[in-house]
C-alpha positions as CSV (number, residue, x, y, z in Angstrom):
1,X,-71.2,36.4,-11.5
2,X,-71.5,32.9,-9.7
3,X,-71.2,31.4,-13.0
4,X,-68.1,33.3,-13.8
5,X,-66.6,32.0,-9.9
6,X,-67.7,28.7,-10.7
7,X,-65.8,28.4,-14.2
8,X,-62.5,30.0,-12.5
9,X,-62.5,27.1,-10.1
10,X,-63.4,24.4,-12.7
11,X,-60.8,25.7,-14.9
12,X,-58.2,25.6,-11.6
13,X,-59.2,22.6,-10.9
14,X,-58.5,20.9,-14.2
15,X,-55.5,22.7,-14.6
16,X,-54.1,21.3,-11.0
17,X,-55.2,17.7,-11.8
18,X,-53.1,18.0,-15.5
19,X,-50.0,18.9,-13.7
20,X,-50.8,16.3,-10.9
21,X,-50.9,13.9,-14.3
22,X,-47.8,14.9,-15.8
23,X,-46.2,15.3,-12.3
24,X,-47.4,11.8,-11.6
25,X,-45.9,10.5,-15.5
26,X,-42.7,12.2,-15.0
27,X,-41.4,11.6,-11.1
28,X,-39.2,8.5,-10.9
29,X,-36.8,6.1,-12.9
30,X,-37.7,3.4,-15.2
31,X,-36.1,0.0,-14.7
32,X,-34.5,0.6,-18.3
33,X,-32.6,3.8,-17.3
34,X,-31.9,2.3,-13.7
35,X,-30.0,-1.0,-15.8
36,X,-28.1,1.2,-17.9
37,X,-26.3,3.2,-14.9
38,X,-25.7,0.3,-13.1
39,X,-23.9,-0.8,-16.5
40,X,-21.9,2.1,-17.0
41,X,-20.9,2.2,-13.3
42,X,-19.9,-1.4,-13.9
43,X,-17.8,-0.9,-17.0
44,X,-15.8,1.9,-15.4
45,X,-15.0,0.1,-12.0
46,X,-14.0,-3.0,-14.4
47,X,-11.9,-0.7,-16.2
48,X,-10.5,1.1,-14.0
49,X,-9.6,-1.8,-11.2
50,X,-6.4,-3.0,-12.9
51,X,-4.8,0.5,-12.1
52,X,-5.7,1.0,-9.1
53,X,-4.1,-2.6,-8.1
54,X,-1.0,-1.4,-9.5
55,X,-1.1,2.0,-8.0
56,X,-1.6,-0.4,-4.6
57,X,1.0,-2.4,-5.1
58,X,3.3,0.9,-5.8
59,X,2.5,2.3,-2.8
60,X,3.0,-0.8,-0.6
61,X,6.6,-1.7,-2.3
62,X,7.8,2.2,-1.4
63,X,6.5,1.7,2.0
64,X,8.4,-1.3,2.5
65,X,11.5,0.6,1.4
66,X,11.1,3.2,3.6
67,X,10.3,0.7,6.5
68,X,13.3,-1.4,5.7
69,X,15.6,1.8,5.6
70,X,14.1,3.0,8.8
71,X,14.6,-0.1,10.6
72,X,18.0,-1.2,9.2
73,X,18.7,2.8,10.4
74,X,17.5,2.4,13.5
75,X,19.9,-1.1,14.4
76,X,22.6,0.8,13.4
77,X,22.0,4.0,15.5
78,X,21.0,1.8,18.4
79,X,24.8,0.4,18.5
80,X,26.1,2.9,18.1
81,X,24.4,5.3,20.9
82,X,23.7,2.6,23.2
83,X,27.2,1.1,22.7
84,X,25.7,-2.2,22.6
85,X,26.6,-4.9,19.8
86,X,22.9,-5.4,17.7
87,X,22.2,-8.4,15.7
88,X,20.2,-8.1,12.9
89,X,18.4,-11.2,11.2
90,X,17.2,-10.9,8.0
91,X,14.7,-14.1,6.9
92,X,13.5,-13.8,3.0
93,X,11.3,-17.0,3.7
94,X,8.9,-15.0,6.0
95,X,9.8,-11.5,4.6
96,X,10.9,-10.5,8.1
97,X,13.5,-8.7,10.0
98,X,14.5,-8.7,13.6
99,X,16.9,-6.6,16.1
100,X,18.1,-8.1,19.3
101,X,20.5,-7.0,22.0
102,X,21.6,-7.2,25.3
103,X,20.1,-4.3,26.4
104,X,16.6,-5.4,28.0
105,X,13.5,-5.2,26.3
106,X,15.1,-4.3,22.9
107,X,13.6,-6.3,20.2
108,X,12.3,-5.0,17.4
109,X,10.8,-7.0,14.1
110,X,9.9,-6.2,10.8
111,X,7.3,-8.1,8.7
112,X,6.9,-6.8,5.2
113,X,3.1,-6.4,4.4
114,X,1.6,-8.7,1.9
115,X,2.5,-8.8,-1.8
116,X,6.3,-8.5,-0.9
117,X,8.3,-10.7,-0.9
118,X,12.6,-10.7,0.1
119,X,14.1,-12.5,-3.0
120,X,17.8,-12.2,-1.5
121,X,19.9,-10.6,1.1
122,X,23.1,-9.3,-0.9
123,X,26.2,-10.5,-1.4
124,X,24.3,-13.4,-1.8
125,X,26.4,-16.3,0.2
126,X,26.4,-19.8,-2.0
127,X,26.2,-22.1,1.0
128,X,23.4,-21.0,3.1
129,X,20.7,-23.6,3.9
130,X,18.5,-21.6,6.1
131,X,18.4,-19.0,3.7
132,X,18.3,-16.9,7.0
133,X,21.5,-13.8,7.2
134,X,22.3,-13.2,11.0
135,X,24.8,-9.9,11.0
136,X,26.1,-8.5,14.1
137,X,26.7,-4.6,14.5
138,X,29.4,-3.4,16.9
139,X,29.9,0.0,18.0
140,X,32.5,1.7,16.7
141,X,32.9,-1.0,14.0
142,X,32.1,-0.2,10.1
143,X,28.6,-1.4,9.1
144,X,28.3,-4.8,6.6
145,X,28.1,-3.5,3.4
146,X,24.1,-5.8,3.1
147,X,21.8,-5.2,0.9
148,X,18.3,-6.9,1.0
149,X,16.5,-7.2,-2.4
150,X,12.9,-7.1,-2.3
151,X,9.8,-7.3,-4.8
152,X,6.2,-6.7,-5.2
153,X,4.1,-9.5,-7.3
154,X,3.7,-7.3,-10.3
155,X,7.8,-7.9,-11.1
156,X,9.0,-4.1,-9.8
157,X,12.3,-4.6,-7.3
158,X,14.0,-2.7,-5.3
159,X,17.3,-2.9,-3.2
160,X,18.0,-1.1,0.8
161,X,21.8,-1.3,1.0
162,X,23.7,-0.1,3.9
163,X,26.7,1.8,2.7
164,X,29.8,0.7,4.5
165,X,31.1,3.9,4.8
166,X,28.6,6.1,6.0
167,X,26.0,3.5,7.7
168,X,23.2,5.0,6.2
169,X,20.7,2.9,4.1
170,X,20.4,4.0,0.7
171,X,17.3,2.3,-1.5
172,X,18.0,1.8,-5.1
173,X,15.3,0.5,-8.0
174,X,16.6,-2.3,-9.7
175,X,15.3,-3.1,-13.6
176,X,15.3,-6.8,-14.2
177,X,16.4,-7.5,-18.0
């Protein structure tokens, strides 16, 4: 009977330190296998990047658009509920705008964020050496038809114009040819 006890245990024994082995073979990652995710990780960040820079600039030349609207709306509705001439300065060489007025502490600028650039503020004007457009907007007036032509550095445009006859901005894609 103590023979039989004493086999049991040997047997457990031996059976424990086997699947202590294989345990010990198995756990883990080999360099090999570690290299070739790190590969594959690699290969789809490298393909995927190019995308995701375009999706980037997408989103950041429609946000500009909005913010141009929004701002070009609020000089406008600022004249005309404050009753208080606005003048708007629009300066393509540091992709800004800017709102003054008499009224104090109104001043209010605009600087598009990186990658956009103002190419022209419409109806372009031939003799212009600052490049700068200073536009003044009176209560009660109509609003300059001005439109400000913007781009992104992957080539996509886009145009805020201010309608004359309603005073809303209205944004408009442009495709260069």
């Amino acid at each position: 009977m103590v023979q039989r006890v004493a086999k049991r245990h040997k047997r457990r024994d031996e059976s424990r330190r086997g699947r202590q082995e294989c345990l010990r073979h198995t756990s883990g990652v080999t360099l090999m296998e570690m290299m070739v995710v790190i590969a594959i990780i690699g290969l789809i960040v490298a393909i995927s990047a190019p995308s995701i820079s375009a999706g980037l600039d997408s989103i950041r030349l429609a946000t500009a658009s909005d913010s141009i609207a929004a701002f070009l709306n609020s000089a406008v509705n600022h004249a005309e509920r404050r009753q208080q001439p606005v003048e708007l300065i629009i300066s393509p060489k540091e992709s800004r705008l800017s709102a003054y007025s008499n009224e104090p502490g109104f001043t209010r600028e605009l600087t598009l964020p990186s990658g956009i650039l103002i190419e022209a503020v419409l109806p372009q004007i031939s003799d212009d050496p600052e490049g700068m457009r200073r536009l003044i907007l009176l209560p009660g007036a109509s609003v300059p038809g001005v439109g400000i032509q913007f781009a992104n550095r992957r080539g996509a445009h886009r145009i805020v114009r201010l309608d004359p006859m309603t005073g809303f901005p209205r944004v408009e894609s442009v495709v260069v040819r």
